[in-house]
C-alpha positions, -999 to +999 in steps of 0.1 A: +000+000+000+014+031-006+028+050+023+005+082+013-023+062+025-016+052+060-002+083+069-003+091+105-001+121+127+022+104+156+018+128+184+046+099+210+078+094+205+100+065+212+138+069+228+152+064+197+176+090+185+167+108+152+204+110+137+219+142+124+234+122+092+198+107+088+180+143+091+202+158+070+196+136+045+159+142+041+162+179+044+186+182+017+162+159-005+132+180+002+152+206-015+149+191-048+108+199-048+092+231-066+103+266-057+096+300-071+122+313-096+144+285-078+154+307-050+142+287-025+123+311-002+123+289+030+148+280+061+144+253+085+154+264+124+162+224+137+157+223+178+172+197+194+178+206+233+155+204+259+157+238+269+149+256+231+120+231+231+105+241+264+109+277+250+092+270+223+066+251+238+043+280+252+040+291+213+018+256+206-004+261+233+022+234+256+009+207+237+034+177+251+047+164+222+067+197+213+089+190+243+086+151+242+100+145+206+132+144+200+136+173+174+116+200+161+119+220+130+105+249+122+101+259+088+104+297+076+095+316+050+126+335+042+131+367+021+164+375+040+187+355+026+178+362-009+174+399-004+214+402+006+223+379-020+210+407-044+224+432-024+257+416-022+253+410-065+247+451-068+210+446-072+182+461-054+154+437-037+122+444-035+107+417-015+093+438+016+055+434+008+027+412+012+035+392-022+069+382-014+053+365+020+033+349-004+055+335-021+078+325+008+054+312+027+042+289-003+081+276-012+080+268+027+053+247+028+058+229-003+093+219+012+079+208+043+051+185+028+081+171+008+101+165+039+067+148+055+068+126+028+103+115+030+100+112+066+072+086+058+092+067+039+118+060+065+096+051+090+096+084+107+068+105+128+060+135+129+034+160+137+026+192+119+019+221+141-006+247+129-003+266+160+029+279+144+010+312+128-013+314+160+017+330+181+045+334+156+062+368+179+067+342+205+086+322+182+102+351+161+120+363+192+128+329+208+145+312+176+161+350+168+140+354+133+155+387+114+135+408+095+122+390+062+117+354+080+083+345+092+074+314+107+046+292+091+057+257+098+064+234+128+072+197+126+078+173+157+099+143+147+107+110+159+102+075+160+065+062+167+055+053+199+022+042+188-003+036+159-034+059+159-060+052+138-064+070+107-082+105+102-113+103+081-112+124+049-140+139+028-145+120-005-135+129-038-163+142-054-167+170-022-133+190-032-128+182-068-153+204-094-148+200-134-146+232-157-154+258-129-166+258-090-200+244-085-214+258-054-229+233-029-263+225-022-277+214+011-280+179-002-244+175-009-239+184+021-254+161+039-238+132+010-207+141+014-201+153+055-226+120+063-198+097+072-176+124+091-210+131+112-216+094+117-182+084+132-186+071+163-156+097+180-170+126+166-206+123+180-192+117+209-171+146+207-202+165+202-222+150+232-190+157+257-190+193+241-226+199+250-232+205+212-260+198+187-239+187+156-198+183+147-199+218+128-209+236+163-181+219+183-160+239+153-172+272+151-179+270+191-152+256+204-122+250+186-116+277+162-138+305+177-148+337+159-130+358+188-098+338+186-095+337+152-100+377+148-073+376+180-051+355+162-054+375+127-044+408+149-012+390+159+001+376+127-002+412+111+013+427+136+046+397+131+042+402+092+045+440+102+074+436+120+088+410+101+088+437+072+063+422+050+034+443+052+036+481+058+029+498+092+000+519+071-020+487+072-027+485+104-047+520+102-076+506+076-085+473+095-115+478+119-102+482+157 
């Protein structure tokens, strides 16, 4: 079976060392996929020691497995290094701007689905970390992030501890449409988020939650209106003081 298909978010880690040679390895491989203008806009910040990870931790919330696994990366989307290239090749960048993050960020998170890949294929867990852009100052100033490097990625890696079961995923026919969108009707709908609804964790996340369906324990509950609009205010202040979006910004958003 191909490795794509029993792919696993492993959230424990055994004692196993990950080895630098080994590490290396599948970083410099997850080079080779698609970059914009082949300037590869991303860095990878690798945390081994227990004291960066407990520094880190606070940024994701404390969830355990940032400090339990044996490294983390986190990935960045970097102007930096290729703005003083061109400076140090007599050319003038102009990458400070909303764009450019863009473009960074996506070269960053192509490489690190590469690198998730390759990790699968070596046996290799990991656990991707999407509180990385919920608090990204915290991490800015903790991994020493110059202006022109955002944070948009973390991965904890190790060797599995255990064997979750799979995540359920929304068929085919829900996220694929021919020619041009089709909008969704209230029947497909109900075809297509039928078997999410109906496993047996999930309405018994709902009942613990107090909740009358799966959606409501969503916008309720896990990713609020209020913390997302919290949230949104912090990134643009980082991306402002990363030097990606302009300080004028700031005075056109509703406050």
């Amino acid at each position: 079976m191909k490795t794509i298909l029993t792919r696993r978010t492993i959230r424990k880690y055994s004692d196993r060392e990950v080895s630098e040679e080994l590490l290396n390895r599948l970083m410099n491989e997850a080079a080779r996929t698609q970059t914009m203008g082949n300037l590869q806009l991303y860095s990878v910040v690798v945390t081994h020691s227990k004291e960066m990870k407990e520094r880190l931790a606070p940024a994701h919330f404390n969830q355990p497995m940032v400090t339990a696994a044996p490294v983390v990366l986190t990935v960045c989307a970097d102007f930096n290094r290729t703005s003083f290239w061109a400076k140090c090749r007599k050319a003038e960048p102009g990458y400070d701007n909303f764009l450019s993050f863009i473009n960074a960020a996506t070269d960053a998170l192509l490489y690190t689905q590469t690198l998730c890949c390759l990790m699968d294929e070596e046996g290799l867990g990991y656990c991707y970390l999407g509180t990385t852009v919920y608090q990204p100052q915290q991490i800015i100033d903790i991994l020493r992030l110059p202006r022109l490097v955002m944070p948009v990625a973390t991965l904890t890696v190790g060797w599995p501890d255990e064997e979750p079961p799979l995540s359920d995923r929304l068929p085919l026919e829900s996220f694929v449409h021919q020619e041009t969108y089709h909008d969704y009707l209230g029947a497909d709908i109900d075809t297509y988020y039928k078997y999410k609804e109906e496993l047996e964790d999930n309405r018994h996340f709902v009942e613990i939650n107090h909740k009358e369906t799966l959606a409501q324990v969503f916008t309720d509950i896990r990713y609020t209106r209020k913390d997302n609009e919290a949230m949104s205010e912090g990134l643009i202040d980082a991306l402002i003081r990363q030097g990606f979006l302009p300080c004028t910004i700031k005075m056109g958003l509703p406050g």
